[in-house]
C-alpha positions in Angstrom: -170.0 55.7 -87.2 -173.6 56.4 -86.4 -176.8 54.1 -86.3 -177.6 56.4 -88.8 -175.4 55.6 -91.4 -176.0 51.5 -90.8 -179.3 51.0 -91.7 -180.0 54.0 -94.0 -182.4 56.1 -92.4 -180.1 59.6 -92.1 -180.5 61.2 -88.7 -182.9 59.1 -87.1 -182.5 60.7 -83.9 -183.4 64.3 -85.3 -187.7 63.1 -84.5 -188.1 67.2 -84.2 -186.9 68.0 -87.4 -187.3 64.8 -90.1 -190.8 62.8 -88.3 -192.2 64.8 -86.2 -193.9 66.9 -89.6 -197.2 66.9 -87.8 -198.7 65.1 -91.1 -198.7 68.5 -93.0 -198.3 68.1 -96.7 -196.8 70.1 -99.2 -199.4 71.4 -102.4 -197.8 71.9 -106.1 -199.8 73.2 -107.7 -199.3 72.1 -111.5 -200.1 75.3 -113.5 -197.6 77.6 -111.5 -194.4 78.6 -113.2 -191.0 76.3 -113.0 -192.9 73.3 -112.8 -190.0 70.0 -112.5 -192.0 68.6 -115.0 -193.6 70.3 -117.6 -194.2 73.9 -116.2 -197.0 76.6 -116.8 -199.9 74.8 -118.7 -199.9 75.7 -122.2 -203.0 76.3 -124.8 -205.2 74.1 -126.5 -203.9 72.7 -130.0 -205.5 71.5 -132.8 -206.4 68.1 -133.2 -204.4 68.0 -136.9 -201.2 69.2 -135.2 -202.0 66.5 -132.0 -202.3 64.0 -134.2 -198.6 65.0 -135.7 -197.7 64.8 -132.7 -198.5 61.7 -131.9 -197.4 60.1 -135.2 -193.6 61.3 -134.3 -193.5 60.0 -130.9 -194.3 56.5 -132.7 -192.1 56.8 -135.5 -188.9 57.6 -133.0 -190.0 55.3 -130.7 -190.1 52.3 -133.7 -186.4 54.3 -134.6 -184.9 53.9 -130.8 -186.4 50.1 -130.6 -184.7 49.2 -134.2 -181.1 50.9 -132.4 -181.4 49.0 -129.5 -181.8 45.7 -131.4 -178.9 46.3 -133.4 -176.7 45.9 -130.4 -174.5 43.1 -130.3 -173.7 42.2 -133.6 -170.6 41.7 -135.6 -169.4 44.8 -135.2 -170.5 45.8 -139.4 -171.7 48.8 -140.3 -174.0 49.8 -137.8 -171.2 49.8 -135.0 -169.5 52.4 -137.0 -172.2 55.5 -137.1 -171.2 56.4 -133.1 -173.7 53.9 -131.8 -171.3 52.5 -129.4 -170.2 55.6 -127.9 -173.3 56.2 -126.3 -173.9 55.0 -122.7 -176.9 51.8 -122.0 -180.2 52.8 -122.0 -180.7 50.6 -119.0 -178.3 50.5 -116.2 -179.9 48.2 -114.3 -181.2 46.0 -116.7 -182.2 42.1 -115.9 -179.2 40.2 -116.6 -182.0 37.1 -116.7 -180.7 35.2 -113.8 -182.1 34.0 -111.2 -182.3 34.9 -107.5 -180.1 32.9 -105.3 -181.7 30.0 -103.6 -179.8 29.9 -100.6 -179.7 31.4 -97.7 -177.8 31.8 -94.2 -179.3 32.9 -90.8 -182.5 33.6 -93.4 -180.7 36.1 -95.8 -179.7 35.2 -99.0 -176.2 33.9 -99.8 -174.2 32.5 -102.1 -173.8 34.9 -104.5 -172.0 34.6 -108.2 -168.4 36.2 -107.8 -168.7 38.5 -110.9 -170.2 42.0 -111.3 -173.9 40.6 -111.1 -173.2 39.1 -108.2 -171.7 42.2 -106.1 -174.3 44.3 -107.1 -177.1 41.3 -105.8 -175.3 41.2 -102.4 -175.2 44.7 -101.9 -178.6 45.2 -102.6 -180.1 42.2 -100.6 -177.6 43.5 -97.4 -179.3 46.8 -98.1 -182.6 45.4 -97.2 -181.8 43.3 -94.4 -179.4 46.1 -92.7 -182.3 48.6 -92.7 -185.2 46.2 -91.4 -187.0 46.6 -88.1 -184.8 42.7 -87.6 -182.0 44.8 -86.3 -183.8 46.5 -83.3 -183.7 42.8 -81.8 -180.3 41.8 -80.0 -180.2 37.8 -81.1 -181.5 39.1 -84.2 -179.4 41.6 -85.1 -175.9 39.9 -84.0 -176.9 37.0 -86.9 -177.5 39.7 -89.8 -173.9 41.1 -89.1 -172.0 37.7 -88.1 -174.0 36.9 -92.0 -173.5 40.3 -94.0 -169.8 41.6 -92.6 -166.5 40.2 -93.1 -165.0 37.8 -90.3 -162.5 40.4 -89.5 -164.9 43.2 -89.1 -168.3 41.5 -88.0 -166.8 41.9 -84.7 -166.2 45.3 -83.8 -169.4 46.4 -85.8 -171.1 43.9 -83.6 -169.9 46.4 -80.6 -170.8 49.4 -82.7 -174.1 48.4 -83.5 -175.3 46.9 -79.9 -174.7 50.4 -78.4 -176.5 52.3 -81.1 -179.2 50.3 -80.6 -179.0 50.0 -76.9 -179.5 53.8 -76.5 -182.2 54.6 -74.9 -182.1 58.2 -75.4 -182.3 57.3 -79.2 -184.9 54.5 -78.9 -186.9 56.8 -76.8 -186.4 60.0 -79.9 -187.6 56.9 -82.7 -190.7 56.3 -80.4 -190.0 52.9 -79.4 -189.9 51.4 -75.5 -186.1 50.8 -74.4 -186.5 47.3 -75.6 -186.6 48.3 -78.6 -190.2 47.8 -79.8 -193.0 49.8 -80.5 -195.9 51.1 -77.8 -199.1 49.3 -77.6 -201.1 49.6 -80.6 -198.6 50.9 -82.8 -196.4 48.7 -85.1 -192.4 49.8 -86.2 -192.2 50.4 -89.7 -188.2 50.2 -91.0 -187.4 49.0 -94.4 -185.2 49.6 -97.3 -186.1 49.4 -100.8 -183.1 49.4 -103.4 -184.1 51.1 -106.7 -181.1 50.6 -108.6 -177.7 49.4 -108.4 -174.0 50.2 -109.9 -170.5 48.8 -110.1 -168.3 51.8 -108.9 -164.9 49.3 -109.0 -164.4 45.8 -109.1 -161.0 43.7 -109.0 -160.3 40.5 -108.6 -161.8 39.8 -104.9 -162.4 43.3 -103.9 -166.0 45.3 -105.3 -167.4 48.4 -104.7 -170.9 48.8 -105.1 -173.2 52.2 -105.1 -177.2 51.1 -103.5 -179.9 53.9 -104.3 -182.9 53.2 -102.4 -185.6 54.4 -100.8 -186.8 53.9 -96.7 -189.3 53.7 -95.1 -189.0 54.8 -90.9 -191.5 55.5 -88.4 -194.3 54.4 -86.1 -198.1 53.2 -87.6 -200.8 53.7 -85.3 -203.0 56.5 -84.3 -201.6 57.2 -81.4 -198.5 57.6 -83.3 -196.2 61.1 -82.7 -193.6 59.3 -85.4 -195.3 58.8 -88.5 -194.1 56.6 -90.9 -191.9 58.9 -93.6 -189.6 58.2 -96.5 -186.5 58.9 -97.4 -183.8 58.3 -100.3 -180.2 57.9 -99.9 -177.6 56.5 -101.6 -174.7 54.0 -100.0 -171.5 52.5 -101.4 -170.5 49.5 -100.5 -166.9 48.1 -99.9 -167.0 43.8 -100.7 -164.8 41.4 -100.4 -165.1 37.9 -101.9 -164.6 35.5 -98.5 -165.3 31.8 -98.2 -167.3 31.9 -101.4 -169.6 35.2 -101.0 -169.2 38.8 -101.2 -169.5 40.3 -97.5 -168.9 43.8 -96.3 -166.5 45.5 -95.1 -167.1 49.3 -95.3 -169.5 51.5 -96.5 -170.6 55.0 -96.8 -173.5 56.7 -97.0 -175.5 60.2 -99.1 -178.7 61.7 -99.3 -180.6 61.2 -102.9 -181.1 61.4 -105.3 -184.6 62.6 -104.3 -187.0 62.8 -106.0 -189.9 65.1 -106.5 -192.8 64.1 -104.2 -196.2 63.9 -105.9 -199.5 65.7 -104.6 -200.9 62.3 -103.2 -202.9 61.9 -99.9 -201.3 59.9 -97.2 -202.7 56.6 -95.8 -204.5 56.7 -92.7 -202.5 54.5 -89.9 -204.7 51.9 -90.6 -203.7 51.4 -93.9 -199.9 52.0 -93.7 -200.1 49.2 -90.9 -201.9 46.4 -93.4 -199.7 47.2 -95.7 -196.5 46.5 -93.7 -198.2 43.2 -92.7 -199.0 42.0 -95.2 -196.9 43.2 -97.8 -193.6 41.2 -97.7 -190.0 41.8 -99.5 -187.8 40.8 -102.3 -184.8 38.8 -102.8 -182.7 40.9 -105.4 -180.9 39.7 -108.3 -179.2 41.3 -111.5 
């Protein structure tokens, strides 16, 4: 299993092909034809037919609000026009729980053993297995001893320590054989979950789908690894043990992506602020 696949960032090692972009940026141009969202730019309308327009995007917006508060009823009339059969609006919607409160070797713990509580484990492991943390031994060892089952922590311990004891692949990332960036520069590695969704769950056992979004690369102007982004998608195998969901197999795709909008990037400067001072989230459905 690559380092790859553990902490969400793809092929890493392939600097030549996914980091190493030389900052160029890609132009759409919005009027051109095929447009992903809206294509070629159409003529002007009058303002009566705008202001139609406008008037039915309210009135089946009031319609869609008055559906969705019908949910949950007594099952009376309005359960019978094929409401039902149509799948949640939200998938990921607040469940109105709070965050755990605890925590072990600094990441959260003590999750609920229901759905809501798979799918909060999962994500927070998400986060932790893809920060810049595991690039330090000590470090490192306590996120996996924390986030894996007993009964596999250890030979992913082995796994893990030579992935990220390779200096051929610390040296294609940009970082020193320690394992930490050149002067001047700082390591940017995170993981930012977007949504979550229960693909099986029984008894103790839960598998859990992660799609998220990373960050992976070096900040600083001397930088020949610019910070990029990526999106991927990781299921997770869980197994309830001594009172928490931990892992014990996952796998990983790309996407979904999606389409990247004509923005400017930061300069190093700003990328690096934001890293510092910008900290994360613990996650809960």
């Amino acid at each position: 299993m690559s380092l790859g696949d553990e902490h969400g960032f793809g092929d890493s090692a392939r600097a030549d092909d996914e980091y190493y972009d030389g900052g160029r940026t890609r132009t759409r141009l919005p009027d051109r034809p095929g447009d992903p969202y809206g294509g070629a730019r159409r003529g002007s309308r009058s303002s009566s037919r705008g202001l139609i327009t406008v008037v039915a995007v309210v009135v089946l917006l009031i319609g869609a609000i008055a559906v969705a508060n019908r949910g949950g009823g007594d099952g009376g009339p309005a359960a019978s026009d094929g409401a039902g059969d149509k799948p949640k609006a939200a998938a990921t919607a607040a469940t109105g729980r709070k965050p755990v409160t605890t925590k072990t070797a600094g990441i959260p713990s003590g999750f609920p053993h229901d759905e809501q509580g798979a799918q909060s484990a999962a994500a927070n492991y998400s986060v932790v297995l893809g920060s810049a943390e595991m690039f330090d031994t000590d470090r490192r060892h306590r996120i996996v001893n924390t986030v894996y089952a007993p009964d596999i922590a250890a030979a992913r311990q082995a796994d893990l320590d030579s992935a990220y004891s390779s200096e051929k692949f610390l040296a294609n990332i940009g970082l020193t054989k320690n394992g930490t960036a050149p002067a001047g520069q700082t390591f940017v590695s995170r993981v930012i979950p977007v949504g979550t969704k229960i693909a099986a769950l029984s008894g103790d056992t839960a598998s859990v789908e992660v799609w998220y979004t990373s960050l992976f690369g070096l900040s600083g102007q001397a930088s020949t690894n610019p910070v990029s982004e990526s999106w991927f998608t990781t299921t997770y195998q869980l197994r309830w043990v001594d009172d928490d969901w931990k892992i014990t197999d996952f796998q990983q795709k790309d996407g979904p992506v999606p389409v990247g909008r004509d923005q400017r990037a930061s300069t190093a400067d700003d990328m690096t602020k934001a890293v510092e001072e910008y900290g994360g989230f613990t996650y809960a459905r």
